[in-house]
C-alpha positions in Angstrom: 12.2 37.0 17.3 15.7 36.0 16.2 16.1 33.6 19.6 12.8 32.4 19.0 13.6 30.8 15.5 17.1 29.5 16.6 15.4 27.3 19.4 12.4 26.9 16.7 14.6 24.4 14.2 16.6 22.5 17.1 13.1 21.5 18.1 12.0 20.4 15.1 15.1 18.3 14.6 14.1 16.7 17.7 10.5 15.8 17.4 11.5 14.3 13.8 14.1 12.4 15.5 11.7 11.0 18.3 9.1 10.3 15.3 11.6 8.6 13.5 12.7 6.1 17.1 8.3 5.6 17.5 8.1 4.2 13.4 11.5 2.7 13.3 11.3 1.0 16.8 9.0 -1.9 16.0 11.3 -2.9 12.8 14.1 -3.0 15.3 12.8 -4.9 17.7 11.6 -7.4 14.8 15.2 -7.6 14.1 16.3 -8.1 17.2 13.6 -10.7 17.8 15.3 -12.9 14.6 18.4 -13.0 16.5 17.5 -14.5 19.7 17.0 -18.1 20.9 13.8 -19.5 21.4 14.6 -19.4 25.2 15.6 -15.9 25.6 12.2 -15.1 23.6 9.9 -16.8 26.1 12.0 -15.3 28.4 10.2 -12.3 27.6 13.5 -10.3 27.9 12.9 -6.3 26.6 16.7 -6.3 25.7 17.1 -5.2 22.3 20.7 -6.6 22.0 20.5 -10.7 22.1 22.6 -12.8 24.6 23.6 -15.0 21.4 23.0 -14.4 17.9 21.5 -17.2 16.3 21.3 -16.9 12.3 20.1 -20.2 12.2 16.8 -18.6 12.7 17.0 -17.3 9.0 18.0 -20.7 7.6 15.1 -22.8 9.4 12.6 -20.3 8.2 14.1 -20.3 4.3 14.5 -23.9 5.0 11.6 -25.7 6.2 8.9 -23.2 5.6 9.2 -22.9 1.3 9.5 -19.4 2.0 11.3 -18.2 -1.0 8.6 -20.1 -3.1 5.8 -17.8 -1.1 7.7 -15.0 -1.9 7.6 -15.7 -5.1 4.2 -15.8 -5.2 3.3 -12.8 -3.2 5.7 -10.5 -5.7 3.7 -12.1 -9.0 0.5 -11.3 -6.9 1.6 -8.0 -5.9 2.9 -6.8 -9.0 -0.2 -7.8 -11.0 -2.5 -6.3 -8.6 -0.7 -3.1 -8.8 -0.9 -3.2 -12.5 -4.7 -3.9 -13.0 -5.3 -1.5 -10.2 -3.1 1.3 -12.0 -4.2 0.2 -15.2 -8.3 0.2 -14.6 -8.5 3.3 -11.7 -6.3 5.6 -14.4 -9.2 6.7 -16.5 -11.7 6.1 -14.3 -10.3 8.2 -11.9 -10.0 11.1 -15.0 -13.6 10.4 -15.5 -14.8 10.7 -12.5 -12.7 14.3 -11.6 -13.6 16.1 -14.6 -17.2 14.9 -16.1 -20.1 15.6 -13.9 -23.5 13.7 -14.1 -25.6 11.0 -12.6 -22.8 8.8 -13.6 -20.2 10.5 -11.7 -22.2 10.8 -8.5 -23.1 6.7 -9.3 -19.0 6.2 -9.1 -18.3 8.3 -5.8 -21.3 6.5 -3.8 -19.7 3.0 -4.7 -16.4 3.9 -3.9 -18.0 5.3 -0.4 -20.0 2.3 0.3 -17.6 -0.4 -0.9 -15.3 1.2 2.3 -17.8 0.4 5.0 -18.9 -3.1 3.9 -17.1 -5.7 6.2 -15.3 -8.4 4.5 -16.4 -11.1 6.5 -19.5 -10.3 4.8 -18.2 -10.8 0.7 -15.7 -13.8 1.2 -18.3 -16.3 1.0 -19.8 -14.7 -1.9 -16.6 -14.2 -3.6 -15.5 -17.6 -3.2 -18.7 -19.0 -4.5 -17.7 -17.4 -7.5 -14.3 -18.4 -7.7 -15.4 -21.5 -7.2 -18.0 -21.7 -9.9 -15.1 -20.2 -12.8 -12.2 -22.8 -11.1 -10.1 -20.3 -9.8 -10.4 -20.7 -6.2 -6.9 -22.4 -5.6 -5.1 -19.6 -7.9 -3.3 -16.9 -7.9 -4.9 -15.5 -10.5 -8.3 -15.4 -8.9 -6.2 -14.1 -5.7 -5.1 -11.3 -8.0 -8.7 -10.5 -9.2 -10.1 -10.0 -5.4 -7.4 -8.0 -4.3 -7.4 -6.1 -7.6 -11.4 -5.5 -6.7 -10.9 -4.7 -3.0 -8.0 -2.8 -3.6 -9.7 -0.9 -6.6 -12.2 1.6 -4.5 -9.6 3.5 -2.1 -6.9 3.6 -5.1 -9.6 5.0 -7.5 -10.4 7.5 -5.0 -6.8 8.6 -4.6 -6.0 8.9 -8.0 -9.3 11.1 -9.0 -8.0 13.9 -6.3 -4.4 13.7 -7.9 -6.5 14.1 -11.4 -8.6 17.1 -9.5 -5.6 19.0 -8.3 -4.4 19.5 -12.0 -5.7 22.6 -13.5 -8.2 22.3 -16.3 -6.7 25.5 -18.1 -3.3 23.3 -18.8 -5.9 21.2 -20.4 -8.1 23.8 -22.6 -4.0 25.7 -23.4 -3.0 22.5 -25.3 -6.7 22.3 -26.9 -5.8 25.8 -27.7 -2.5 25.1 -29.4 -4.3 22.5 -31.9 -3.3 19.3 -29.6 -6.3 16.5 -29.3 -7.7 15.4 -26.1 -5.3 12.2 -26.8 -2.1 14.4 -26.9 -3.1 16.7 -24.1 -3.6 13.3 -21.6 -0.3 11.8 -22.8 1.6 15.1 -23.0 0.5 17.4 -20.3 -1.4 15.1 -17.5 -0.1 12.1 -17.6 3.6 13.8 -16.6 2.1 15.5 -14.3 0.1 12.3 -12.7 3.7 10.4 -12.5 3.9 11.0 -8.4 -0.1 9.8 -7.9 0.4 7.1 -10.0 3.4 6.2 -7.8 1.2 6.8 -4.2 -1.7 4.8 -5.3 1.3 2.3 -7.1 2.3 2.2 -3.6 -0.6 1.4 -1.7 -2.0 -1.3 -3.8 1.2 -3.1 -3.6 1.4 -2.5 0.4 -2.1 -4.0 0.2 -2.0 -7.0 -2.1 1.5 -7.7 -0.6 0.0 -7.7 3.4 -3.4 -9.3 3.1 -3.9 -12.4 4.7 -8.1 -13.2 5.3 -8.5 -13.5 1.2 -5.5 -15.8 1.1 -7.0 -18.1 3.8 -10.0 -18.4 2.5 -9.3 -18.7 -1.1 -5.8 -20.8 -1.2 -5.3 -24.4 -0.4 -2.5 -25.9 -1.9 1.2 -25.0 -0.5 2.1 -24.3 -4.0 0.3 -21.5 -3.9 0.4 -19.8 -0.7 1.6 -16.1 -0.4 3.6 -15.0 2.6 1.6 -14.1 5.3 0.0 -17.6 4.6 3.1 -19.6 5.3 4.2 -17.2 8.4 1.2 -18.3 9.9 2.6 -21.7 9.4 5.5 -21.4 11.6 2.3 -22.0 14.4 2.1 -25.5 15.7 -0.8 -27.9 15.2 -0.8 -27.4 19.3 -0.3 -24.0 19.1 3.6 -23.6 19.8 5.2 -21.1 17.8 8.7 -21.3 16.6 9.2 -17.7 17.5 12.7 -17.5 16.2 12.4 -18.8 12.9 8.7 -16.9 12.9 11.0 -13.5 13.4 13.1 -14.0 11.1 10.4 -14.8 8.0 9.0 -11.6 8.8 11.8 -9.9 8.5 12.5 -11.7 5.1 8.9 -10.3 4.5 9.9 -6.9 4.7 12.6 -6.8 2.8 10.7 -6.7 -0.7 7.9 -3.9 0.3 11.5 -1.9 1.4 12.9 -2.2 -1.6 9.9 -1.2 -3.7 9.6 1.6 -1.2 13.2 2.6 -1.3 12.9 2.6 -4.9 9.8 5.0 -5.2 10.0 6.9 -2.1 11.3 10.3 -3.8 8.5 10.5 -6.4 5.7 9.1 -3.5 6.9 12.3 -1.7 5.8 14.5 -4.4 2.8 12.2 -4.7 1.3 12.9 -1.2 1.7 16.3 -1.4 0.3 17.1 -5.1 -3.1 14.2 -4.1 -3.7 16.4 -0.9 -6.3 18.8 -3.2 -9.3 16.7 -3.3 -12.3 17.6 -6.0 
């Protein structure tokens, strides 16, 4: 029994470490990819190390492409998405794990059915609307679609972190003379702090990665978002400047990283406590 747990945790070490090489892999090559010549690319070389490193690929894409100035825009879209999203699916999501009625069951059969209804099937809609309220070229009506298309999956997220919390910490601060106002801001809303940070997480990864809304909805440069001016490092003949085009997206990354990086301790404990669903 003893020999079979000493082999047990060398094992594990090594599965995480393969797991780790299969997630981490395609950053790598990304970065690699930045760093080569537009020759070598075609080439179609595998090597991960470049021949020459060529940093200029990080100065054409900053340069030509306004990429900074998307960037800019995709964080103020991002971060207001994230904010509606958090600030609308909160109690909502309270409502719908601890009131029952026609009302709840309403809720949980449009968040089920606004996840199986293609989008190729609302754009047109949606920008009709837009259209009709002037906000088509914006980012503000950008933020309002991806805060509405974003809205359904976070909601449901955030109702099983509001499940997983035990009503009798609820009815013991009832019990202790505390209103219902005291008990959400003392005794659930601490305890919501890692879900908030998950579904934080995943409307940011959303809003900050969509591209088919931004398409569709944005004209003017002025107001593109990221993956809206990597697209534009494609060719009116269909040549892509692969180079530069690697080293944008790597630029891309950097931000969602960060915000990662920042919240990834309190996510942890977010995944786990949302796992109970109600």
């Amino acid at each position: 029994m003893t020999t079979t747990r000493r082999l047990v945790r060398p094992l594990q070490y090594v599965a995480l470490t393969f797991y780790l090489i299969f997630l981490g892999f395609p950053l790598l090559w990304l970065v690699s990819a930045s760093l080569k010549s537009s020759r070598e690319l075609n080439s179609l070389s595998i090597s991960l190390v470049p021949e020459e490193f060529h940093w200029e690929n990080f100065s054409q894409a900053l340069d030509k492409q306004g990429l900074l100035h998307s960037a800019g825009n995709s964080v103020i879209v991002s971060l207001a998405t994230t904010a509606l999203v958090i600030l609308i699916s909160l109690p909502a999501a309270y409502a719908l794990a601890r009131f029952r009625g026609k009302l709840r069951a309403l809720g949980t059969g449009w968040i089920l059915v606004s996840q199986v209804f293609p989008v190729i099937l609302i754009v047109i809609p949606l920008f009709l609307i837009l259209k009709t309220v002037n906000l088509t070229d914006s980012l503000l009506g950008l933020v309002l679609v991806y805060t509405t298309y974003t809205m359904p999956f976070a909601l449901w997220m955030l109702q099983g972190y509001v499940a997983s919390i035990p009503r009798d910490l609820e009815e013991a601060g009832s019990v202790d003379g505390a209103n219902r106002l005291t008990v959400l801001a003392r005794i659930v809303f601490p305890l919501l702090v890692p879900g908030l940070v998950a579904t934080a997480m995943f409307s940011f990864v959303s809003a900050w990665n969509e591209f088919f809304f931004a398409l569709v909805l944005i004209q003017s440069p002025d107001n593109y978002t990221l993956p809206i001016t990597l697209k534009m490092f494609i060719g009116g003949e269909g040549k892509v400047a692969l180079g530069p085009l690697a080293a944008g997206a790597v630029l891309a990354t950097v931000p969602s990283l960060i915000f990662f990086a920042i919240l990834q301790r309190k996510l942890t404990g977010g995944l786990l406590s949302g796992a109970v669903k109600g």
